[in-house]
Steps between C-alpha positions, in 0.01 A plus 500: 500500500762363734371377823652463884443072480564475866252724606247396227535109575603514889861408465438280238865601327869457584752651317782240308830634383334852430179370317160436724324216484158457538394161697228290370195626599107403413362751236185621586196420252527746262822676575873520313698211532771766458634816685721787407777558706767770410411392117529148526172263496502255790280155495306439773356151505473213699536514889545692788794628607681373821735777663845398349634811453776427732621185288764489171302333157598186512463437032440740231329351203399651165161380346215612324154519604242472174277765451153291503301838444410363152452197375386335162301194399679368186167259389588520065681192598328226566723225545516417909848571600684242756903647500689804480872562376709843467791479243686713226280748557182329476240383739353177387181295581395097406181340569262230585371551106693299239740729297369814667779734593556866590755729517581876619795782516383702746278255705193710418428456079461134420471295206366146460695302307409149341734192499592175529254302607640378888189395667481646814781718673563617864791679536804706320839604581778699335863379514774454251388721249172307454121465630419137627136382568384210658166319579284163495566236291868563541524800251780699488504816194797748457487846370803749438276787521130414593355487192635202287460230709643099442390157689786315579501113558653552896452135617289550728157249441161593355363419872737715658373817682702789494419776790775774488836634273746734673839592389753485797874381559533534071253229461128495406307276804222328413273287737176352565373116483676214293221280293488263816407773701886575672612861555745526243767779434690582196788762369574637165718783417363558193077353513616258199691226720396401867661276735312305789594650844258332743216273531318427782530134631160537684141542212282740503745779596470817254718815538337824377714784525878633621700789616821625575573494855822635719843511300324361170363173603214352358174378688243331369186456635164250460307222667332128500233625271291153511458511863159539613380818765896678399800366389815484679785767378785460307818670459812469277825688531764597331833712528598504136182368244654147474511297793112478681420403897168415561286566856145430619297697741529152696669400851861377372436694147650830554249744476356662810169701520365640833165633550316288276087498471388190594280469165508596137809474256769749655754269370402487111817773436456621188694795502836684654660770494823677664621893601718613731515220756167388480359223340096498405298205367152445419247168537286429233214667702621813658728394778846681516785399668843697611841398535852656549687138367228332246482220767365602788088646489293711710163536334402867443107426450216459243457874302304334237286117453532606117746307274844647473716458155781727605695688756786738452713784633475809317494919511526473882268229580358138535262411252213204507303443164266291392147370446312851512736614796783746487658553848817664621750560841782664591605240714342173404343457806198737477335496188218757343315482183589740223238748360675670219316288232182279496628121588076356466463186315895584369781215503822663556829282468800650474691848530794683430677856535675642156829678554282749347315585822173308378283236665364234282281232658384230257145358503381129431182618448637706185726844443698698751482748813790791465591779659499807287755716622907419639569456874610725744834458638530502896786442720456307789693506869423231721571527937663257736269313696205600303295445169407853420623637200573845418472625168569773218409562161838487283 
């Protein structure tokens, strides 16, 4: 039954180019995180609403909010899962366990598949028509489809330590630690051939993960990771995958951070991530960091002590994971723990949104958490001068 929003939520509504939109609003334990209004659903989520209704929206933006109603435990895998790739169709999953793979087409049935033997892997990406994995001990494996899987003989040493794969700029990206402990980056366009790109002058320097910033560039993020009581961060940068700057977290180096606890490791970055303006990174230990350039750092707190593997950007939100913690913001500034699955004695490390409409979140600890049912789509109208955001089901 249709519903008068204003009067029901105090105001709480303005009306945009003949739709209303509701304003994000808490939802009370145990109510709808939905109204009805003329036959349309509304989301109400989020915060309170300041009195804008005098104002134009400032951005529209289509997205899609997962339904986390229901969620599985995929445990007939046992294998503990460390990276996460979408292509042709296919969602699929390497791992810490040598010659364990996994693969899925609709992000919710898996099967385990065994392969070449690769020793341990950490990451995946799609690009080119292929699936590249990387991991310690310098292996790189290539797949066409997820399933048959081939080492290849990259170059890179026996001692090197390879962190993180992403496919940007046509080129598969590839860094971590050279076998005298240098951060190291290398390109490929197909995961067979890989050319040098960067290597640290200074020792001790390992890079651990990348993203694509503002108009395609690349940042890539890590820290001195022999320095005792935290290491001092690094940063590389580049505008088109080939040539690499790198910046400390040092006075002439480059890299600002303001805000900074006096103790602990906030500078052990181990991992980034970028949406629409903002820039989010993660220590080691919990610490987060924001930035609207990559270069300059105000730091945004301590949500968790636990270990984090991974942060991302995805269905609407910031998302920590790691050593039994699951945590997640809208703005990646305030962060809150996520209850829609147990995360006690689990290791989560990596996760990914099918075009599908599914949530897959890989464990280390063995198998997969997925959503069971396809997002909701929303659309989204943002106010001058303001962060609330108005939204409606699609």
């Amino acid at each position: 039954m249709a519903i008068n929003l204003k009067s029901a939520l105090g105001g709480n509504a303005v009306p945009i180019g003949g739709s209303v939109y509701l304003a994000d609003r808490a939802v009370a334990e145990g109510g709808s995180p939905l109204v009805e209004i003329d036959g349309a659903e509304y989301l109400r989520s989020g915060y309170l609403l300041v009195n804008e209704e005098a104002n134009y929206p400032k951005v529209f933006e289509n997205f899609v909010q997962p339904n986390t109603d229901r969620w599985q435990s995929v445990t007939n895998i046992t294998a503990g899962f460390t990276g996460l790739a979408y292509g042709n169709g296919r969602t699929v999953a390497v791992s810490s366990t040598s010659g364990k793979y996994a693969y899925s087409d609709d992000g919710i049935n898996w099967t385990a598949v065994t392969g070449t033997t690769a020793g341990t892997l950490l990451d995946v990406a799609f690009g080119n028509g292929v699936f590249v994995a990387i991991g310690q001990s310098g292996k790189v494996v290539t797949s066409p489809d997820g399933i048959t899987w081939t080492v290849r003989t990259s170059g890179f040493s026996t001692s090197d330590y390879l962190n993180r794969v992403i496919f940007a700029k046509g080129l598969f990206v590839a860094l971590g630690k050279t076998s005298d402990n240098r951060a190291e980056i290398r390109t490929s366009e197909d995961g067979v051939t890989w050319t040098s790109r960067y290597v640290d002058e200074s020792q001790n320097f390992t890079l651990f993960d990348v993203c694509i910033g503002e108009v395609g560039a690349l940042y890539a993020i890590g820290y001195n990771d022999a320095a005792s009581g935290g290491g001092t961060a690094r940063m590389c940068f580049s505008v088109d995958g080939l040539s690499w700057t790198g910046y400390y977290s040092s006075s002439s180096g480059g890299l600002a951070f303001s805000g900074a606890p006096s103790s602990g490791a906030p500078f052990n970055l181990v991992s980034i991530v970028y949406h629409d303006g903002l820039f989010v990174a993660a220590s080691q230990y919990g610490y987060v960091w924001t930035s609207i350039d990559g270069f300059n750092w105000t730091y945004a707190g301590r949500p968790t002590s636990r270990t984090i593997l991974r942060l991302t950007y995805l269905a609407g939100l910031f998302w920590l994971v790691g050593l039994y913690t699951v945590l997640c913001s809208i703005d990646g500034k305030a962060w809150s723990s996520y209850t829609g699955f147990a995360t006690a004695g689990l290791s989560f490390r990596d996760m990914i949104n099918t075009p599908e409409g599914i949530i897959v979140v890989a464990r280390q600890d063995g198998g997969f958490n997925t959503t069971l049912d396809k997002q909701v789509g929303f659309e989204k109208a943002r106010f001058e001068g303001s962060a609330v955001q108005y939204m409606r089901v699609k």
